[in-house]
N, C-alpha and C positions, 0 to 999 in steps of 0.2 A: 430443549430451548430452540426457540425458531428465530434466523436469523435474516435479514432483509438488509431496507434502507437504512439509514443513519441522520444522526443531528452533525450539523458542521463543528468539526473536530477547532480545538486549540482554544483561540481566543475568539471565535465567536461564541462558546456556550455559554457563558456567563449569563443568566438569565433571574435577576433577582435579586440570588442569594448574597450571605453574608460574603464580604470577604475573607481571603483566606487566614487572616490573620496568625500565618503558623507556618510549618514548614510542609516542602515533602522528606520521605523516608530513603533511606536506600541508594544516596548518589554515588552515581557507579563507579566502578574500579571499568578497567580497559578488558583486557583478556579478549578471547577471540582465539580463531584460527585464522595463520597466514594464507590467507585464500584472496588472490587479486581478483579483481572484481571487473567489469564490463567487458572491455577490447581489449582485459590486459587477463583473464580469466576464463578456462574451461568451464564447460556450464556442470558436471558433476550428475549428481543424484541419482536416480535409480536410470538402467539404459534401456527401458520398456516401460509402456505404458500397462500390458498385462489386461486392459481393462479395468471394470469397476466394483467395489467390493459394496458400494452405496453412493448415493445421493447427497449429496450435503445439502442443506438449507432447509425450506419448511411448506407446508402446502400452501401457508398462508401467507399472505405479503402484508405489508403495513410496516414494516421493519419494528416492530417491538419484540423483545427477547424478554419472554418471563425468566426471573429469576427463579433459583431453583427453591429455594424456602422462604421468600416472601411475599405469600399469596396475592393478591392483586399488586403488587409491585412488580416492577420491573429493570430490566437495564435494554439499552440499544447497543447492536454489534453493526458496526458497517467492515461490512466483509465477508471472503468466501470462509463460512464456516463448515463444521460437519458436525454431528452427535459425540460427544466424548465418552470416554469410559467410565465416569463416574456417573449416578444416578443426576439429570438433570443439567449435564456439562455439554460442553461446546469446547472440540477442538481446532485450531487455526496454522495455518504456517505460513503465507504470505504477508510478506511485508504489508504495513499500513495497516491490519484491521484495527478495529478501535472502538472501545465498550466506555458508552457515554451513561451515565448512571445520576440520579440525585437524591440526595440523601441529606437526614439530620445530624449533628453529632458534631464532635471536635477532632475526630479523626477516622480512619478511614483503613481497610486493609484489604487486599484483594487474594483469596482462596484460590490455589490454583495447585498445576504438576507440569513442572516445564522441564522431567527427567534433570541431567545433566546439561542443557542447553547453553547458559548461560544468556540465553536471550534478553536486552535490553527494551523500557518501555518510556516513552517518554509518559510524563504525569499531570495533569494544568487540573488546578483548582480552582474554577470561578475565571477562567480566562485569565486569571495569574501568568505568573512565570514559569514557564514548562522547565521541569527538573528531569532527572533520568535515574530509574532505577535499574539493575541488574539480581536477575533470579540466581539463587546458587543450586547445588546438587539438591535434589529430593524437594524445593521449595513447595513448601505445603499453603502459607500464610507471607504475602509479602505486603509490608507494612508502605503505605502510600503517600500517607501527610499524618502532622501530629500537629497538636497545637493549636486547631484551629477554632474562630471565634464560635459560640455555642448558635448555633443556625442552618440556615438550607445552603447548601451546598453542590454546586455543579464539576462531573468528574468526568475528564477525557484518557483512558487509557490506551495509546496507542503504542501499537509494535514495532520498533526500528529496524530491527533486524530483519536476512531475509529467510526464505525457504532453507533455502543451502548455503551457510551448514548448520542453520538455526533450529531446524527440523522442527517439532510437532509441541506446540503450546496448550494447555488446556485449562480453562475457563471455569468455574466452578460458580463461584459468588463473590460478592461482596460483605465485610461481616466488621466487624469490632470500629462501632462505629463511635465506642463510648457509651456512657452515661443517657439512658434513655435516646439513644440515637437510632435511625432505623434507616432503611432503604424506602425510597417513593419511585412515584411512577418519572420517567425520563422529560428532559424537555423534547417538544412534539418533534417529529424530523421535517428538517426543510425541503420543499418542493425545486430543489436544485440537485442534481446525479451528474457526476463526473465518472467516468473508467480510465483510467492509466493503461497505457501496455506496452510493455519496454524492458529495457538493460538494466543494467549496472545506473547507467544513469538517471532513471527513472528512482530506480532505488532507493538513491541518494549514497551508495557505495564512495565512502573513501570523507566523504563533504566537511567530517569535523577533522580532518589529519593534514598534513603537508608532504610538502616530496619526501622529507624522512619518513615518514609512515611507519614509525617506529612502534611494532609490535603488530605489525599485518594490518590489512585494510576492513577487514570486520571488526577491529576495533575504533572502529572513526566511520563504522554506516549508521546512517539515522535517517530512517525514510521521512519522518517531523520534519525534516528539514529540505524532503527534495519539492522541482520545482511544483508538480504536481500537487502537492500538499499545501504549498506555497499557497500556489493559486485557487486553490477548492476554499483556504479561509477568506481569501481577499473578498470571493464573490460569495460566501457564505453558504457555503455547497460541499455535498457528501461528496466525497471520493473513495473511489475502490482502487486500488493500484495493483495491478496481476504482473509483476516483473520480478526477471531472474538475470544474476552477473553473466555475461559471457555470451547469451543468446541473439541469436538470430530468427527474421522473418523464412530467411531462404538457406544459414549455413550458419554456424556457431564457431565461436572465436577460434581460428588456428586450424580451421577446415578449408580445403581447396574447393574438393567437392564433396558433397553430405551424402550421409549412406542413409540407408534405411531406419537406422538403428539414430540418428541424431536426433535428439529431442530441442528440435525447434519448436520456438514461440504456439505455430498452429499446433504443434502436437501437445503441448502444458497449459495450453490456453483452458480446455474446458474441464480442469480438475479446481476443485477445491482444497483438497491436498493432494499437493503433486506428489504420485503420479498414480493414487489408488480410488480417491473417490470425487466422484464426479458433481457438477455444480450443476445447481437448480435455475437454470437460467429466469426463470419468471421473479425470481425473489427479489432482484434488480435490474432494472432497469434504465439504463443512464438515460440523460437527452443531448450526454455528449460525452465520444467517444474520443479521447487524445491515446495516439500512436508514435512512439518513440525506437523505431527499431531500424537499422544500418552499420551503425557503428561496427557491430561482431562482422555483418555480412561483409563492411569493407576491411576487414583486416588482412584479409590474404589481397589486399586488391580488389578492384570493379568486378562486383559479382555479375555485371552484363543484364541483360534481358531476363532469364533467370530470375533473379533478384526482382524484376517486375512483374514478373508472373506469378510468385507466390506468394508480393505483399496485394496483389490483386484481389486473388483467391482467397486471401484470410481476410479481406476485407470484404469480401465477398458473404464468407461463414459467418461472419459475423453479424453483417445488414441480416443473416435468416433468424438474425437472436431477438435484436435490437431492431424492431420497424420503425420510429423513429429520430433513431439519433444520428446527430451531425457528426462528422468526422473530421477532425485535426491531427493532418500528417507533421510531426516535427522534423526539420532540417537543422542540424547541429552545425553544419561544417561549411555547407556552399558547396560549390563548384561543381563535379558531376555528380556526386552524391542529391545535391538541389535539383540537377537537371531530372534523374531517376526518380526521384520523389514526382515532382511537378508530369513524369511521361505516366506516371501510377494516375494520379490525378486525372488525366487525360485520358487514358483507357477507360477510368471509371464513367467517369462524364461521357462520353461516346457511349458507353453499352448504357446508358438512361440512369445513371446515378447522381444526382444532383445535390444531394448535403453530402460533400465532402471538397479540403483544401486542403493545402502547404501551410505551414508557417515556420517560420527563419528563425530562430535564437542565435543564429551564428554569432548575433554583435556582442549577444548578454555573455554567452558561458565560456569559461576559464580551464585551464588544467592546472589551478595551483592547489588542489587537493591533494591525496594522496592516491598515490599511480595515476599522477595526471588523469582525476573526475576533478570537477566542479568542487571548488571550496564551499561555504556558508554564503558570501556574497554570490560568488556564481548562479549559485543555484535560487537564492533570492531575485537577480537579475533574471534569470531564465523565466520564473514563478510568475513576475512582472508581467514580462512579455505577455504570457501564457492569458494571463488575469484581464491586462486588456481589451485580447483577444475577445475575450471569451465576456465580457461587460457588451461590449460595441455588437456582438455577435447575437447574443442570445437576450441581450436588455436587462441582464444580470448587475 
């Protein structure tokens, strides 16, 4: 299965079809491991990148994923994929990817192997109400929605959770769709690419929990809900979101100074599963890149000049991916943190970089989440901001 662009995820896909007349399957229980997330969490996972064992994605672009048993049908994945192990599979691990599908039938179930993970997905039927299912051990068949009225049907399945310690999702098909019910081909994908690249906050880490945070903070992440997501349905545009708890541009949370050995942002940036195989960059291409990374860098403190120099350079690496997309630095906080951002900015613009700026969320986002991230409004407010932006910016 070849994996690309994408249809705008949640309540844009609705395109049509019946409504959903029924439910979804599966609303999750909590569970999770206590692992705190952004500026309040080590970044984890493997401590070498080792190289690449493959390629993830596909020669071809167009973002259409053939499904594996339904001949000219298909499904769309927005997101960094790779080959799974089963014949005809796609496996995932960053947060946000998301397999947009449309099909006949009254219900709905999605074939998969998400080991032990217990990774949670949110579900929209027809631009409905997004519901949340959670995968259990050995999950072979997880049942989607049931109920619904006998017609076409538009399906967003996106991935809340993140890389770590949600590890390695696997993709299969679509299947039991009911009574003479089948899989079609996808609605077409929109001429609108967003990339994400960021923290814990990006993630959407903590956004359904409160200061209790009662039972860890992977039990209350929902990337469906961070700003990024927000904003990709406001203006009806794919997003890809490549972000991990804890990480930095230049130093990761609880780091004074970073060794060799620290897996910052530039070093997990060009894997499709972090940290063994590597992304096909032609498979997507955004026309706009938003950047969300500081928070880890300033936890020990003003990471200095340093901190300017390697959100430089990865902005750098990256203008050699994306020829051209715009770039949106986010400022969380103000104060010298805004200043560093805007001197990045300014560097850039001096050596002949011209699509790229700052923008402020300082006024939208909250720490009434859990371990002080962004609540549900928070991060709707930030999504806002973001959505504006990005309307006024691109004519979106």
């Amino acid at each position: 299965m070849a994996t690309g662009g994408g249809v705008a995820s949640g309540g844009n896909t609705a395109t049509g079809g019946a409504s959903t007349g029924g439910t979804t399957g599966g609303v999750s229980t909590s569970g999770g491991t206590n692992n705190p997330a952004g500026g309040n969490k080590a970044t984890g996972g493997t401590s070498a990148t080792g190289g690449s064992k493959a390629t993830g994605g596909s020669p071809s672009t167009g973002g259409t994923t053939t499904a594996p048993d339904a001949g000219a049908s298909a499904v769309r994945i927005v997101g960094r994929t790779a080959p799974g192990t089963a014949a005809g599979s796609v496996e995932y691990s960053w947060c946000g990817v998301n397999i947009n599908a449309r099909f006949t039938g009254t219900q709905v179930s999605m074939d998969m192997n998400d080991g032990s993970n217990r990774n949670r997905f949110t579900v929209v039927v027809d631009g409905g109400t997004p519901k949340t299912v959670t995968t259990v051990s050995g999950q072979t068949s997880l049942a989607l929605a049931t109920g619904l009225s006998n017609g076409t049907h538009d399906l967003v399945v996106w991935r809340n959770t993140e890389a770590s310690p949600g590890g390695v999702s696997q993709f299969i098909d679509f299947s039991n769709f009911g009574g003479g019910g089948a899989l079609m081909a996808p609605a077409a994908a929109p001429d609108r690419r967003i990339e994400v690249i960021g923290d814990s906050l990006s993630v959407g880490a903590g956004v359904e929990g409160d200061a209790t945070c009662s039972g860890g903070i992977n039990a209350f992440t929902n990337n469906y809900l961070a700003y990024g997501s927000v904003a990709a349905r406001a203006v009806s545009a794919d997003v890809v979101t490549i972000a991990w708890s804890g990480i930095g541009v230049y130093r990761n949370y609880g780091e004074t100074t970073p060794t060799a050995a620290s897996l910052t942002m530039p070093k997990r940036y060009p894997y499709a599963i972090p940290d063994t195989v590597l992304w096909d960059f032609s498979q997507y291409q955004p026309q706009v890149v938003v950047i969300n990374l500081g928070t880890n860098d300033f936890g020990s403190g003003d990471p200095g000049t340093p901190y300017e120099d390697a959100y430089v350079a990865f902005i750098q690496t990256i203008r050699a991916k994306y020829a051209g997309a715009y770039f949106i630095l986010i400022d969380m906080y103000g104060g010298n943190r805004l200043t560093r951002i805007n001197n990045v900015v300014a560097t850039l613009k001096s050596s002949g970089e011209s699509k790229v700026e700052a923008l402020s969320v300082s006024s939208a986002q909250n720490n009434l989440g859990c371990n002080q991230h962004p609540n549900v409004a928070g991060q709707q407010a930030m999504g806002n901001v973001l959505a504006t932006r990005l309307k006024a910016l691109m004519g979106w």
